[in-house]
Backbone as CSV, one residue per row, in Angstrom:
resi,resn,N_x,N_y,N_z,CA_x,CA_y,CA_z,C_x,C_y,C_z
1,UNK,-43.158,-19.720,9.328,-42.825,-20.733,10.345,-41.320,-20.926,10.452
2,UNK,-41.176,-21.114,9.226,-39.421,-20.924,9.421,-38.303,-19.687,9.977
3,UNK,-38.761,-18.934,9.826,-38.490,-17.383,10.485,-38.692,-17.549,11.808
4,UNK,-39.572,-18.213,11.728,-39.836,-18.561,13.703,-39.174,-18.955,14.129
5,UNK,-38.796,-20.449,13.434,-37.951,-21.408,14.444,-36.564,-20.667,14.444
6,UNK,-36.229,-19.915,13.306,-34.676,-19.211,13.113,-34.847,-18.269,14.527
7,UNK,-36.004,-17.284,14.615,-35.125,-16.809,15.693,-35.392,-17.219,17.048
8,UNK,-35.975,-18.313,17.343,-35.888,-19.066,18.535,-34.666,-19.996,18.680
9,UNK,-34.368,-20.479,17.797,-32.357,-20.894,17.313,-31.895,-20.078,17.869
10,UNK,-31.911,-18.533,17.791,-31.028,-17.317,18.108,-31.136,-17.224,19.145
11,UNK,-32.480,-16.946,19.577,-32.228,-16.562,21.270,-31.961,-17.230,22.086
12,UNK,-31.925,-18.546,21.802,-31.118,-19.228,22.974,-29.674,-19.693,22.393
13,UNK,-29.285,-19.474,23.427,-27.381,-19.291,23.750,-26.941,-20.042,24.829
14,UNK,-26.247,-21.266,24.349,-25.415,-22.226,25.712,-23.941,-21.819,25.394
15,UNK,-24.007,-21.721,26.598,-22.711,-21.671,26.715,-21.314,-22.441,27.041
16,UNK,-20.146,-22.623,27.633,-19.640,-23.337,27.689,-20.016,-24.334,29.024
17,UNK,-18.844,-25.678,29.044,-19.701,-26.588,30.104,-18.236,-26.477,30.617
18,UNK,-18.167,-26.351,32.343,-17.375,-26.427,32.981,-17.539,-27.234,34.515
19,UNK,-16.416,-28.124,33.960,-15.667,-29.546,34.973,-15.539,-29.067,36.379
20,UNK,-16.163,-29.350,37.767,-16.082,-29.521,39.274,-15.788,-30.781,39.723
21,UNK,-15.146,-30.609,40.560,-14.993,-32.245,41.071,-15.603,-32.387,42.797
22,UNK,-15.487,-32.712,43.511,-15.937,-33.319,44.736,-16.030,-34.167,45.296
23,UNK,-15.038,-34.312,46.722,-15.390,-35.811,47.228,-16.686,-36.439,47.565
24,UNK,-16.783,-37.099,47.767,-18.214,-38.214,48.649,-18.017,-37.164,49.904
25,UNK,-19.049,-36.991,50.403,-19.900,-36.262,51.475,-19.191,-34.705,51.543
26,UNK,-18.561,-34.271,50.737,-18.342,-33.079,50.738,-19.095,-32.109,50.328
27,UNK,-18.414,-30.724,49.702,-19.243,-29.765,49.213,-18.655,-29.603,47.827
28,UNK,-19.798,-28.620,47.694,-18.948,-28.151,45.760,-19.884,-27.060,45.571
29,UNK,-19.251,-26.236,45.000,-19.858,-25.088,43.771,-20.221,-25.470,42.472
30,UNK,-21.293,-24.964,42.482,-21.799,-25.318,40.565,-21.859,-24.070,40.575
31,UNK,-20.880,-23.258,39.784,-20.388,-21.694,39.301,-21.373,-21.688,38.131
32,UNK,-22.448,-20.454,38.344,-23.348,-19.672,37.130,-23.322,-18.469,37.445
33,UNK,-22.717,-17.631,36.371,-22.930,-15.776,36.278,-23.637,-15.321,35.962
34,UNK,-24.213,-14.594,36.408,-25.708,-14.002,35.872,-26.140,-12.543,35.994
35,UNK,-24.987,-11.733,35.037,-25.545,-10.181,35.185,-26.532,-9.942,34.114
36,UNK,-26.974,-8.894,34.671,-28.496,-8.352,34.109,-29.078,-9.113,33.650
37,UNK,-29.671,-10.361,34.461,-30.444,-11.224,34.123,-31.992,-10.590,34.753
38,UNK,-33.262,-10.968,33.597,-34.298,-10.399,33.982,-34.734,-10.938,34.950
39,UNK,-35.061,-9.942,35.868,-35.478,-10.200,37.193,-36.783,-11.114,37.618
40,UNK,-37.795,-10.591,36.389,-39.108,-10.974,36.717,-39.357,-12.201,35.848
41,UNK,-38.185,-12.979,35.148,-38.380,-14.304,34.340,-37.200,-15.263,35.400
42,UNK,-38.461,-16.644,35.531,-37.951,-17.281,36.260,-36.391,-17.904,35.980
43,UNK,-35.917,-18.360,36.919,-34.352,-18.823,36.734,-34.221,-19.731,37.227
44,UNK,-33.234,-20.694,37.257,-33.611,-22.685,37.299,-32.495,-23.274,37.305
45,UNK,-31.600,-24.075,38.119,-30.953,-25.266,37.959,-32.168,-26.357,37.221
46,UNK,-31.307,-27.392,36.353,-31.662,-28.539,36.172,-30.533,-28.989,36.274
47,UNK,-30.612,-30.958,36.297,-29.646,-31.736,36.095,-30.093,-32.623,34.797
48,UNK,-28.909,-32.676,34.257,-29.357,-33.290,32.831,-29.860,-34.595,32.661
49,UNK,-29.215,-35.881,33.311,-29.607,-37.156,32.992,-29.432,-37.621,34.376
50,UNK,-30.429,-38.153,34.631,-32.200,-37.914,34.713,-31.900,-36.443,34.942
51,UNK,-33.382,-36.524,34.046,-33.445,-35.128,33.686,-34.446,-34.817,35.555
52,UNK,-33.713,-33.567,35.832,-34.337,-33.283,37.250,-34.193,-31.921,37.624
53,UNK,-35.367,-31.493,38.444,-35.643,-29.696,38.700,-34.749,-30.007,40.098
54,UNK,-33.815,-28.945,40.306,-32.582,-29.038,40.847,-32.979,-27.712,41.712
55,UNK,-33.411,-26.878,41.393,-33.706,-25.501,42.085,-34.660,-24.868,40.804
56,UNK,-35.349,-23.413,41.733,-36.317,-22.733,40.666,-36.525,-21.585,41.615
57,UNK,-36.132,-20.275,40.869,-35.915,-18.927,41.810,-37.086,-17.796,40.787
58,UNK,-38.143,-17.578,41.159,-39.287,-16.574,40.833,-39.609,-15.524,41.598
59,UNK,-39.563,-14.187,41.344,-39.842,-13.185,42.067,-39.842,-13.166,43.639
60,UNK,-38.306,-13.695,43.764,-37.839,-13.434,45.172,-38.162,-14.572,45.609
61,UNK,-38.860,-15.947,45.086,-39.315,-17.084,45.494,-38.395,-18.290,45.246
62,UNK,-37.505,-18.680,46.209,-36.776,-20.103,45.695,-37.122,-21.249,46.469
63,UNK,-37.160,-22.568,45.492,-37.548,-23.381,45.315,-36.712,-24.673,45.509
64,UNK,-35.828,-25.064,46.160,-35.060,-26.391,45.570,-36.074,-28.041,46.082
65,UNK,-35.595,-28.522,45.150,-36.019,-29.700,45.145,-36.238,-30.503,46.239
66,UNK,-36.610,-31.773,46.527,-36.768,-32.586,47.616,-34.892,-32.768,47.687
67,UNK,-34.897,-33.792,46.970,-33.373,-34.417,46.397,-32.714,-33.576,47.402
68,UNK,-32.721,-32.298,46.864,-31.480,-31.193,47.291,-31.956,-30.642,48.588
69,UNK,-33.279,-30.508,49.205,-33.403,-29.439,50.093,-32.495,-29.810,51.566
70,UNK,-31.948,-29.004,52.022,-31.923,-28.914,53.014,-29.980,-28.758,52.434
71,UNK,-29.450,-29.348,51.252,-28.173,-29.570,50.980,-27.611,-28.333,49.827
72,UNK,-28.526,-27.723,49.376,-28.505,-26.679,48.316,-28.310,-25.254,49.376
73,UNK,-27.799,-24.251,49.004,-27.585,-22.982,49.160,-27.389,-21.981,47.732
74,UNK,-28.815,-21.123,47.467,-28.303,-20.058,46.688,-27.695,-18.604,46.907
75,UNK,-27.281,-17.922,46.067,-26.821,-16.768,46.528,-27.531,-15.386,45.808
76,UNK,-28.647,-15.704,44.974,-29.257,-14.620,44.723,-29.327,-14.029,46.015
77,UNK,-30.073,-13.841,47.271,-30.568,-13.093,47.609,-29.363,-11.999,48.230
78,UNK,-28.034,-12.309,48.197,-27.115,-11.608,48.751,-26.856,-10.563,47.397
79,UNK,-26.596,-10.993,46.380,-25.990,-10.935,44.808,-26.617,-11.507,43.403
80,UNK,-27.659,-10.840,43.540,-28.087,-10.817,42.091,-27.940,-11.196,40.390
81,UNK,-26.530,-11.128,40.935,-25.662,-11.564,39.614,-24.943,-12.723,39.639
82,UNK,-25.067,-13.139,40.867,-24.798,-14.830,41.099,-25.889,-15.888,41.003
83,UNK,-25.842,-16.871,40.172,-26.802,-17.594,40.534,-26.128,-19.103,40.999
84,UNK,-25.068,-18.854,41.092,-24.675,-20.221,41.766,-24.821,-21.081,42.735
85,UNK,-24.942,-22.374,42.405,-25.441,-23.256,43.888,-24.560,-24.091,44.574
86,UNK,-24.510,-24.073,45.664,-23.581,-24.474,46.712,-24.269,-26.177,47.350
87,UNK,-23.783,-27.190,46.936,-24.385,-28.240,47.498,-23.226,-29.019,48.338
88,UNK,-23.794,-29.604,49.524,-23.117,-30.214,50.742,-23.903,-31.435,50.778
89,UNK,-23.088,-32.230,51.315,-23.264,-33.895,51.970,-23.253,-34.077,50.494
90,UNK,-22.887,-34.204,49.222,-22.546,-34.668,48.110,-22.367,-36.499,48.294
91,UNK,-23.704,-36.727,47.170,-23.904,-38.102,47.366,-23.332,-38.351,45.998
92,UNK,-23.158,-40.073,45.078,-22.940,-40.242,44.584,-24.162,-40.267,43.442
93,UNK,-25.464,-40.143,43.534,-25.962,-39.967,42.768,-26.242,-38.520,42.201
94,UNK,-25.223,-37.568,42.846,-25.740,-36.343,41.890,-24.738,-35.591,41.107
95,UNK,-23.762,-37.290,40.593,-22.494,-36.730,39.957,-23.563,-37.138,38.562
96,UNK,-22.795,-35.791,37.520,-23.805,-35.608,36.423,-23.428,-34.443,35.552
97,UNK,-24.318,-33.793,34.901,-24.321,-32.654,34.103,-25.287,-32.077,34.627
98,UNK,-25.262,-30.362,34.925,-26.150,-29.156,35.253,-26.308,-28.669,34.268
99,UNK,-27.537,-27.704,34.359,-27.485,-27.033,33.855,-28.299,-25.753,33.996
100,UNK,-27.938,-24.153,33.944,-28.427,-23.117,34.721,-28.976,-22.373,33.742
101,UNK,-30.340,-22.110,33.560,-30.918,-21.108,32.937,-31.364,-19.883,33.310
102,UNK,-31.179,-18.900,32.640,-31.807,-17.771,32.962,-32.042,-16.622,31.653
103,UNK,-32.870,-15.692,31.646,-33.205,-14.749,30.303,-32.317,-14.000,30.264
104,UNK,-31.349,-13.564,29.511,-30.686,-12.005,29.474,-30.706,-11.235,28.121
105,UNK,-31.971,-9.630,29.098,-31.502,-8.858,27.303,-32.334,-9.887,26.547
106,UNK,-33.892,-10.468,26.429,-34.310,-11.220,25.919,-33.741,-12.425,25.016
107,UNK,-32.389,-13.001,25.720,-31.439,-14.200,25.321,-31.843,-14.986,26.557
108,UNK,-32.149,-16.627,25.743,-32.429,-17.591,26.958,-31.039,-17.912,27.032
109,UNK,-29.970,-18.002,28.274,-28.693,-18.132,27.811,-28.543,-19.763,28.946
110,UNK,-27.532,-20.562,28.320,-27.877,-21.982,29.112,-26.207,-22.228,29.653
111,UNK,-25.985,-22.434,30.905,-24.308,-22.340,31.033,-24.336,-24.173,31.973
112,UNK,-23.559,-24.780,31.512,-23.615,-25.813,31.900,-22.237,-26.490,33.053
113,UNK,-22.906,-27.650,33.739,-21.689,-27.400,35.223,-21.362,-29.552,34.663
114,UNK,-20.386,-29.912,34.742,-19.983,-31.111,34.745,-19.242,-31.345,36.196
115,UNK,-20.370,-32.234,37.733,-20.166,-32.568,38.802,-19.573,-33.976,38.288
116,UNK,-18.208,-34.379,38.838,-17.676,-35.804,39.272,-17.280,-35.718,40.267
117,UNK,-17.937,-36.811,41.321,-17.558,-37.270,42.165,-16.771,-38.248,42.672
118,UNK,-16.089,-38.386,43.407,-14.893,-39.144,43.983,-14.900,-39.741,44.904
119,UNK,-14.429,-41.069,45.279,-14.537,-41.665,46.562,-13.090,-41.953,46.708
120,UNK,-12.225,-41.937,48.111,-11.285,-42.036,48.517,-10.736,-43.496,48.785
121,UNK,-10.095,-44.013,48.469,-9.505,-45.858,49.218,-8.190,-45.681,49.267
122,UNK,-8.014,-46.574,50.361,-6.507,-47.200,50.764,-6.335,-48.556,50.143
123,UNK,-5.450,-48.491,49.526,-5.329,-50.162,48.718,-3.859,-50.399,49.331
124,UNK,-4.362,-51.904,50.142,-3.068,-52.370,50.541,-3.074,-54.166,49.851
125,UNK,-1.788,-54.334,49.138,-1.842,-55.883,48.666,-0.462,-56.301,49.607
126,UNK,-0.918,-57.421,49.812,-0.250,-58.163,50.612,0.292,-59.864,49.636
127,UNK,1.721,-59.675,49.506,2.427,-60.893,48.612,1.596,-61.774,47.223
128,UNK,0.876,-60.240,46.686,0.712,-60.194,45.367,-1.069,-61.133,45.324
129,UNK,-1.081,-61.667,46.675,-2.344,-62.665,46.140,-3.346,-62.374,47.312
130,UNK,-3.365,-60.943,48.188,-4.155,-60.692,49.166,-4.198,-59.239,48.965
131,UNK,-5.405,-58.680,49.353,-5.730,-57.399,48.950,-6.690,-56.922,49.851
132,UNK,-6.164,-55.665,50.723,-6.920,-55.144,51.506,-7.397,-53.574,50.829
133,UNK,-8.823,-53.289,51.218,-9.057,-51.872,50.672,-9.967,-51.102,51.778
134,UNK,-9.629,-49.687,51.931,-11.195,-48.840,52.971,-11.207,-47.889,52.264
135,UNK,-12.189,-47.215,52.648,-13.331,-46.326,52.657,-14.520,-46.244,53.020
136,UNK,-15.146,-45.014,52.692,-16.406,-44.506,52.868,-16.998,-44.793,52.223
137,UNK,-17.181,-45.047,51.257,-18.169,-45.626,50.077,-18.031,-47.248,50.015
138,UNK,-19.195,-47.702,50.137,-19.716,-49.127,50.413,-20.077,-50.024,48.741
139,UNK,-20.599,-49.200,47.659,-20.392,-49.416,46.743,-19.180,-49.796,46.213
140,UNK,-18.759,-50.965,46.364,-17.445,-50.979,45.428,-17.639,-52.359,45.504
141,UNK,-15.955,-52.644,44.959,-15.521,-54.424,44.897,-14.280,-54.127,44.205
142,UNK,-13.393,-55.253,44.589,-12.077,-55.547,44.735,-11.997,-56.109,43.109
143,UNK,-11.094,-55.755,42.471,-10.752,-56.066,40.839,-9.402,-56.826,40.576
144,UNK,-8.844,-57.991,40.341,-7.718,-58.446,40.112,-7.724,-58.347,38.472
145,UNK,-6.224,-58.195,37.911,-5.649,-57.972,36.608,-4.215,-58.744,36.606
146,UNK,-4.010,-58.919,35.641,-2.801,-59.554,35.345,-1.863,-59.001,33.557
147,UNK,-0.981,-58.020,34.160,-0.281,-57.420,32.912,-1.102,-56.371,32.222
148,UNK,-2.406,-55.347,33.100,-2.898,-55.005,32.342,-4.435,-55.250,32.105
149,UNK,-4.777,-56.726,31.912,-5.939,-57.443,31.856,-6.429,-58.218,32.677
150,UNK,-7.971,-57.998,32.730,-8.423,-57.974,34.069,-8.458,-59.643,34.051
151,UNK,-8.760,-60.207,35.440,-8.902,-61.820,35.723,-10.720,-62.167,36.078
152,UNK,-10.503,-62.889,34.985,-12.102,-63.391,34.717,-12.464,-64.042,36.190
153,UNK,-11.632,-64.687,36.324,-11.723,-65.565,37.680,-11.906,-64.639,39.195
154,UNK,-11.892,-63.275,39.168,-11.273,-62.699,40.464,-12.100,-63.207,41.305
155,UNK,-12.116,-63.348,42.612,-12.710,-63.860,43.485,-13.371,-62.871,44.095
156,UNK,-14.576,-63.081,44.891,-15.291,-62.341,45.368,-14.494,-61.079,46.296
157,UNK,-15.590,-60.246,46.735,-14.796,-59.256,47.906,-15.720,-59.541,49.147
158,UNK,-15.226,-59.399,50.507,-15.575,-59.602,51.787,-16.158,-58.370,52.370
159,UNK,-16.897,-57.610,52.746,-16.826,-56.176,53.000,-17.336,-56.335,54.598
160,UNK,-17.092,-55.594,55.499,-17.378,-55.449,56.534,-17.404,-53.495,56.906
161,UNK,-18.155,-53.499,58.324,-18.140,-52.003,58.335,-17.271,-52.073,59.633
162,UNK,-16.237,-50.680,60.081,-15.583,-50.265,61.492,-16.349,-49.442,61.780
163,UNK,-17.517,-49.597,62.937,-18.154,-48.726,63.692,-17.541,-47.483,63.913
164,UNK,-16.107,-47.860,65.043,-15.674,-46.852,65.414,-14.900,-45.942,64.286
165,UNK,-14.950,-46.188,63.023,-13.769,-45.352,62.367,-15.132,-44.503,60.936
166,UNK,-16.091,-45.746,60.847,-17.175,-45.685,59.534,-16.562,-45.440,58.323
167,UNK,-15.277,-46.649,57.987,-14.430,-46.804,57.263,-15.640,-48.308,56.906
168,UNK,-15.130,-48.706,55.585,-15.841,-49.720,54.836,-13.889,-50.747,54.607
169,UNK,-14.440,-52.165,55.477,-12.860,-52.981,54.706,-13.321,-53.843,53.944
170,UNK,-12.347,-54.195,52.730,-13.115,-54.673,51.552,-11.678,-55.657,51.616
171,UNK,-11.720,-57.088,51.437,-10.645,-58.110,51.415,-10.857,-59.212,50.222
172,UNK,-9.895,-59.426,49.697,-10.209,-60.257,48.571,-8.785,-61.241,48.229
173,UNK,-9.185,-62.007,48.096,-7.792,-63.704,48.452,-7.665,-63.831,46.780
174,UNK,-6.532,-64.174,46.180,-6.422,-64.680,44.881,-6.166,-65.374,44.906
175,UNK,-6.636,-66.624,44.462,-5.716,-68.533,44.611,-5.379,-68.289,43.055
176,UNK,-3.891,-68.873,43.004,-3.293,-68.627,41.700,-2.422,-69.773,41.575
177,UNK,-2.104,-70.018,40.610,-1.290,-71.462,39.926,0.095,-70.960,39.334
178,UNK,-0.370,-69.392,39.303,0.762,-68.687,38.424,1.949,-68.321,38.993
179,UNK,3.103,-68.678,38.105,4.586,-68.675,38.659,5.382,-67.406,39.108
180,UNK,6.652,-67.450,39.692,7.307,-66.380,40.308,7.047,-64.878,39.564
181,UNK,7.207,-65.362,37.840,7.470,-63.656,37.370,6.344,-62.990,36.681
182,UNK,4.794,-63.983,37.160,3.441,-62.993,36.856,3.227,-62.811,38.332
183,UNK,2.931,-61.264,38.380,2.381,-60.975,39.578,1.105,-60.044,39.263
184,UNK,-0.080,-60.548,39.873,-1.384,-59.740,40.033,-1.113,-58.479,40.578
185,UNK,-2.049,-57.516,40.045,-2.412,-56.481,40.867,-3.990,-56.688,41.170
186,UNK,-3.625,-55.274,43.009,-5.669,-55.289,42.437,-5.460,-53.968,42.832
187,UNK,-6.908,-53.739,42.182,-8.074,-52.177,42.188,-9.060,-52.408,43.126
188,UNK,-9.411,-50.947,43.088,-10.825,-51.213,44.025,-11.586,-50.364,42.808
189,UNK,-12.912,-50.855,42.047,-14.180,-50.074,41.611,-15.193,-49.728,42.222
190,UNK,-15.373,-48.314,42.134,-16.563,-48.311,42.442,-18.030,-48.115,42.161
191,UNK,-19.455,-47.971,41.929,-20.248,-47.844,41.334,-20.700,-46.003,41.795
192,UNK,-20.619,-45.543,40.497,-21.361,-44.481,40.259,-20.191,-43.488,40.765
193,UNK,-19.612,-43.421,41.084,-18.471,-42.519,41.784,-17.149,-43.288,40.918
194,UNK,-15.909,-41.959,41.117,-14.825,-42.481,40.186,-13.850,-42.225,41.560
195,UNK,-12.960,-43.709,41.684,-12.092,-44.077,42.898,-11.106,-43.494,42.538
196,UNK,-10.638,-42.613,43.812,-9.569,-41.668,44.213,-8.514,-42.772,45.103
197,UNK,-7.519,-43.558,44.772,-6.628,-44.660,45.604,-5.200,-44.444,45.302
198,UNK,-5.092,-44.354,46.336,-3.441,-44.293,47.581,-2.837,-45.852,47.574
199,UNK,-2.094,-45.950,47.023,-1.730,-47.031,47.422,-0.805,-46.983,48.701
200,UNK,-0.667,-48.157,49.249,0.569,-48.487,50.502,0.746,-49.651,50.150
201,UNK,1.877,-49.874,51.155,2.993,-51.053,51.805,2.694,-51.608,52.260
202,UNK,2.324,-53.239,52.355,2.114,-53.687,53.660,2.977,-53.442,54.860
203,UNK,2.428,-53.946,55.674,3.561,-54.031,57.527,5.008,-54.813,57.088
204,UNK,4.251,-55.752,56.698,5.356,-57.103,56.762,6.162,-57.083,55.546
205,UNK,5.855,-56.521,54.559,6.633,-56.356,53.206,7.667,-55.311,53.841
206,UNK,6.802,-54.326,54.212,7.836,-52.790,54.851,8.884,-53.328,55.292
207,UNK,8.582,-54.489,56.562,9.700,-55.182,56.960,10.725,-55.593,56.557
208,UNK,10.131,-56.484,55.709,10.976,-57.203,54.937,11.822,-56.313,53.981
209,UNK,11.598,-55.364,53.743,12.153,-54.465,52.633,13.272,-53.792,53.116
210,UNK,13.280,-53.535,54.815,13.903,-52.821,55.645,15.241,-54.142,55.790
211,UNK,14.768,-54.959,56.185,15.889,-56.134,56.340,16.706,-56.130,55.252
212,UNK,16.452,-56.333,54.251,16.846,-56.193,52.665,18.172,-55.263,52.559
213,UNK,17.780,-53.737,53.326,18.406,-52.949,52.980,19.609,-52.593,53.931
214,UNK,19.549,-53.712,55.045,20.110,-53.303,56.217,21.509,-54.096,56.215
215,UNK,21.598,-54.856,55.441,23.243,-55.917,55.677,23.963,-54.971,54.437
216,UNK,23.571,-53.928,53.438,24.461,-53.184,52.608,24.605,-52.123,53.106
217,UNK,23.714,-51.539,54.083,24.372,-50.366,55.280,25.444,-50.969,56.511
218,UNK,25.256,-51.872,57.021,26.183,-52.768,57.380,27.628,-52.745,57.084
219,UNK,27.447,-53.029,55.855,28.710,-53.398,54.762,29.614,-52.287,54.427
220,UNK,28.727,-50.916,54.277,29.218,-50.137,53.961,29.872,-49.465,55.112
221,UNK,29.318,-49.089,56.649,29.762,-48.977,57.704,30.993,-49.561,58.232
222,UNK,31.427,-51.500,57.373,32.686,-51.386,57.618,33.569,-51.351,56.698
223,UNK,33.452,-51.608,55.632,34.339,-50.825,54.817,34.726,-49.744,54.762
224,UNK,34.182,-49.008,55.190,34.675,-47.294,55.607,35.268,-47.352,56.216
225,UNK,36.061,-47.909,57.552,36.938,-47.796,58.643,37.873,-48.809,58.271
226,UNK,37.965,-49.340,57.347,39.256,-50.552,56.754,39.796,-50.195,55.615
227,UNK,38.989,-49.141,54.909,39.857,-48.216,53.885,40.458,-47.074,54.888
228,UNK,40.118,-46.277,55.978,40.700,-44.944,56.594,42.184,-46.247,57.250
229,UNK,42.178,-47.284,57.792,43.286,-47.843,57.876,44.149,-47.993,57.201
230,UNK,43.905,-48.690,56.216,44.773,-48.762,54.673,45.492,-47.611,54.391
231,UNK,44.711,-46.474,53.996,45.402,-45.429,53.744,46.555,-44.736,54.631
232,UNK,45.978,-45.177,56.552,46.967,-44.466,57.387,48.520,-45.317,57.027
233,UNK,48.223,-46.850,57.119,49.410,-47.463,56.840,50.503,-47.219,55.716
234,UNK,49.528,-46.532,54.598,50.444,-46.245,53.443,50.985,-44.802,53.259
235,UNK,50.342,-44.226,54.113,51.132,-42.719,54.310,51.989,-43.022,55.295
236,UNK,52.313,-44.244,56.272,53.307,-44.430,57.168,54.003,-44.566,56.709
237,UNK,53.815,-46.081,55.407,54.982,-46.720,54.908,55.510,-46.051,54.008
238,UNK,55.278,-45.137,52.897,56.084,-44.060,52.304,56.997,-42.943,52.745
239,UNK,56.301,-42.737,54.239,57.375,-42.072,54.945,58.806,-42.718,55.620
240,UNK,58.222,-43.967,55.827,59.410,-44.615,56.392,60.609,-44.821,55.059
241,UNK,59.953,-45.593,54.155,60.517,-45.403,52.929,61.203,-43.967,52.564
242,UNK,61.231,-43.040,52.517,61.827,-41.524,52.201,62.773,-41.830,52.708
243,UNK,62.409,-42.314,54.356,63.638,-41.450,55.296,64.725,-42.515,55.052
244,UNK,64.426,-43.812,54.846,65.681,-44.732,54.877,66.253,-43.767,53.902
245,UNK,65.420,-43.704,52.304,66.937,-43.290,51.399,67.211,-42.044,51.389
246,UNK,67.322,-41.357,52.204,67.472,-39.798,52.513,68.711,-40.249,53.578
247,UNK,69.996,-39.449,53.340,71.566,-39.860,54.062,70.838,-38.454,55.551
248,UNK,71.655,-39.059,56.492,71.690,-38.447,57.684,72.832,-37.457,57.435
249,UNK,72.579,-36.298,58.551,73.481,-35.195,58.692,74.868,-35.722,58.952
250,UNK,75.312,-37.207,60.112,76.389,-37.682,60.312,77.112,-38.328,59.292
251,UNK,76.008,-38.641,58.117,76.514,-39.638,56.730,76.833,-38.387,55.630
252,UNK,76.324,-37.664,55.963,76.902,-36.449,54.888,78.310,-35.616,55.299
253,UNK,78.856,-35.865,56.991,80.146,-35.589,57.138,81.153,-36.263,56.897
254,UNK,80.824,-37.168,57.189,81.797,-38.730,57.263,82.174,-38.514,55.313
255,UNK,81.012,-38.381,54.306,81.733,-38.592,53.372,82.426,-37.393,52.832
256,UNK,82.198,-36.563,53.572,83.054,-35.063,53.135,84.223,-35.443,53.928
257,UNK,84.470,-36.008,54.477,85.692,-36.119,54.878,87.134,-37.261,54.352
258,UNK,86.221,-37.988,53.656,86.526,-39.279,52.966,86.963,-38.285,51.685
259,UNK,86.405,-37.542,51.455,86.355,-36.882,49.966,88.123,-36.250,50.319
260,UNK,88.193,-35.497,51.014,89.349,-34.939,51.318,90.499,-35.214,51.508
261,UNK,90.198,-36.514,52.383,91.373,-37.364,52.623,92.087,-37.883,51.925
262,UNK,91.146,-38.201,50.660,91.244,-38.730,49.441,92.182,-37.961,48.669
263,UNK,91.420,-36.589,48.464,92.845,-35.403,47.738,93.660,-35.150,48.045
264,UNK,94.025,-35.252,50.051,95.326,-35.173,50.259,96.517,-36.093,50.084
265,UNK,96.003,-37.488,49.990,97.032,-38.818,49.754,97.079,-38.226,48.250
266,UNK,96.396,-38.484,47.603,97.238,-38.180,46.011,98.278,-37.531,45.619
267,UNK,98.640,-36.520,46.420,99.824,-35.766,46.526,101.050,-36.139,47.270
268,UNK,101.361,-37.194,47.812,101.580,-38.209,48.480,102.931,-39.039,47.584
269,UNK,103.974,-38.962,47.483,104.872,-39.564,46.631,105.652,-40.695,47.763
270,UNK,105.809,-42.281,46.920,106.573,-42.859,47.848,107.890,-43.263,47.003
């Protein structure tokens, strides 16, 4: 009996588990290789927790599930050595663990797929105590924190749907007592899916931020043309300066002549 269970230990072989990601209503590959896998022993997606028959491929016969039909694509019948499955409109309940069996060379070999899914939001806070959020995913709610740690108190979230856009807006008010230098943040969570968020600017902050920055462009615009003055005046006034103490061509005769006049009286006896 023990010999038994040893080589049923042996023949089955898992292999490694490899990470996919995917947005909400997108697509994804769950990658399984499968050369010289026996043809005439059946071959199978499952998903691990809940445990669920995901697909089932028997002598040219495939099978996918309710869950999946119509959203699954295999590729045996092109490639033999692929058994990978292609799933579209990706909901949030089929983020999870796979897992792909098939016989090879009398080895049950088990290769496993780790799906997380993602939902997209725009998080906009508005003067630290208003918080706007969208998306596609309706599952969620608005999270306030302070330094880190979350606020027991956060106040509910508002959710409404935009027909025309089938964006989800999620709004949430913080009444706070708390002074100038704690400032809240918020999150958006969501259930069963892991939130993919962008933050932005508000309108009016943008504004305000723009005003902010606009009297030191200002400033700098004129100080630039009152230093190019300064400088012209002082390359004037150094020149003027030179030339006073620099003698003229008429002041350099006059004293050559003084010079002379000078040597001829000395000789001069009265």
């Amino acid at each position: 009996m023990r010999t038994f269970l040893g080589v049923i230990m042996v023949l089955i072989v898992s292999g490694d588990c490899e990470n996919v990601s995917s947005i909400l209503s997108g697509s994804v590959l769950l990658p399984c290789s499968c050369p010289e896998r026996e043809l005439n022993d059946p071959f199978y997606w499952q998903k691990e927790r809940p445990k669920m028959l995901v697909f089932k491929y028997r002598n040219g016969n495939s099978t996918f599930n309710d869950t999946y039909k119509g959203r699954g694509k295999i590729f045996l019948p092109e490639d033999g050595k692929n058994c990978s499955v292609l799933l579209t409109n990706v909901t949030a309940d089929d983020q999870g663990q796979y897992r792909c069996s098939f016989n090879h060379q009398g080895v049950h070999r088990k290769i496993f797929v780790n799906l997380n899914v993602y939902a997209s939001y725009s998080v906009c806070q508005k003067n630290f105590t208003e918080c706007h959020v969208k998306g596609l995913y309706r599952d969620a709610e608005i999270e306030w924190s302070l330094d880190g740690q979350p606020l027991t108190s956060s106040p509910t979230t508002d959710i409404t749907l935009d027909d025309s856009t089938g964006l989800y807006h999620f709004t949430s008010r913080l009444i706070t007592s708390l002074n100038g230098t704690s400032r809240p943040t918020c999150t958006v969570k969501a259930k069963g899916v892991t939130p993919d968020i962008n933050h932005c600017i508000h309108a009016k902050e943008a504004r305000t931020d723009t005003k902010t920055l606009l009297p030191l462009r200002y400033r700098c615009l004129k100080i630039i043309p009152i230093v190019l003055v300064l400088g012209f005046f002082l390359v004037l006034w150094h020149r003027l300066k030179f030339s006073e103490s620099k003698p003229t061509t008429r002041q350099r005769e006059i004293g050559n002549c003084y010079c002379k006049t000078g040597k001829t009286n000395s000789n001069v006896t009265i």
